[in-house]
C-alpha positions in Angstrom: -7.7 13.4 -15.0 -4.7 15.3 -14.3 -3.3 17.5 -17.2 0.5 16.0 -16.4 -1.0 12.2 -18.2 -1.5 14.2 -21.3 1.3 16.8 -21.2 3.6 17.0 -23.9 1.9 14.0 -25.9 0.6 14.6 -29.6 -3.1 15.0 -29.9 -3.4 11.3 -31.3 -1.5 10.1 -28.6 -3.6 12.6 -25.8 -7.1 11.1 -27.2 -5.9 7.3 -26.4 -4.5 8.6 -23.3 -7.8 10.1 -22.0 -9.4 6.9 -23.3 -7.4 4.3 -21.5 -7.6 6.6 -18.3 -11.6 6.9 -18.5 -11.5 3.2 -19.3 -9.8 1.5 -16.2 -12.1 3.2 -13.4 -12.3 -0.3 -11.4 -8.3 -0.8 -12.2 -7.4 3.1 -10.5 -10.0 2.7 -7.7 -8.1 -0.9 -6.5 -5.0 0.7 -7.0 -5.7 3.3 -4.8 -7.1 1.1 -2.3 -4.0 -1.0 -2.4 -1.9 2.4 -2.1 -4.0 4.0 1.2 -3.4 0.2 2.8 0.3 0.8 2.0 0.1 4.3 3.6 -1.4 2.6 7.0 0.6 -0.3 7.3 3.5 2.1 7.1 2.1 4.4 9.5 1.2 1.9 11.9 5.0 0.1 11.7 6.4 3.9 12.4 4.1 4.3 15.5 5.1 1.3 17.5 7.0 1.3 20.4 10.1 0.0 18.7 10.2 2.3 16.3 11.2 5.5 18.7 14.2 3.5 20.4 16.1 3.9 16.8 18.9 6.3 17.4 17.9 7.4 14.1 14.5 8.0 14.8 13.9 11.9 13.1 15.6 10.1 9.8 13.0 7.5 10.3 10.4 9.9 10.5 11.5 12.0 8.1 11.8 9.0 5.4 8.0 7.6 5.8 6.8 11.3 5.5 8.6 11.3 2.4 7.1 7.7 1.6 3.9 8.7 2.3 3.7 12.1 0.5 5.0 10.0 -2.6 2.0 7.8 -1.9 -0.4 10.6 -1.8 1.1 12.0 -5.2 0.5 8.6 -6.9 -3.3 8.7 -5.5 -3.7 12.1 -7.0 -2.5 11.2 -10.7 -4.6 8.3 -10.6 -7.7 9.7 -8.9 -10.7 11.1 -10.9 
């Protein structure tokens, strides 16, 4: 568990924290499945042919790295 869930909470508050985090295993292992099929869907859309006749492609580019680093984060926080 990452130390940002708990950070700044009181030590009441940390406790129920840690609890409902060790208590939803099943509910953060779907999540992140459901996250990592977000990731390739979105890689897969940017990767077709289509995608690199957009005049804009390097803004493209740059805005599902940034999707997918944000994606990445969130499977971090919620990964054991």
């Amino acid at each position: 568990m990452k130390k940002s869930w708990t950070s700044g909470l009181e030590p009441d508050q940390k406790k129920l924290m840690e609890d409902y985090f060790k208590g939803s295993p099943l509910l953060r292992e779907r999540l992140v499945k459901l996250v990592q099929n977000k990731i390739r869907v979105r890689e897969a859309d940017v990767v077709s042919i289509a995608s690199y006749e957009s005049p804009s492609w390097s803004h493209v580019q740059a805005d599902n790295n940034g999707y997918k680093r944000a994606l990445l984060e969130i499977i971090e926080l919620i990964s054991n």
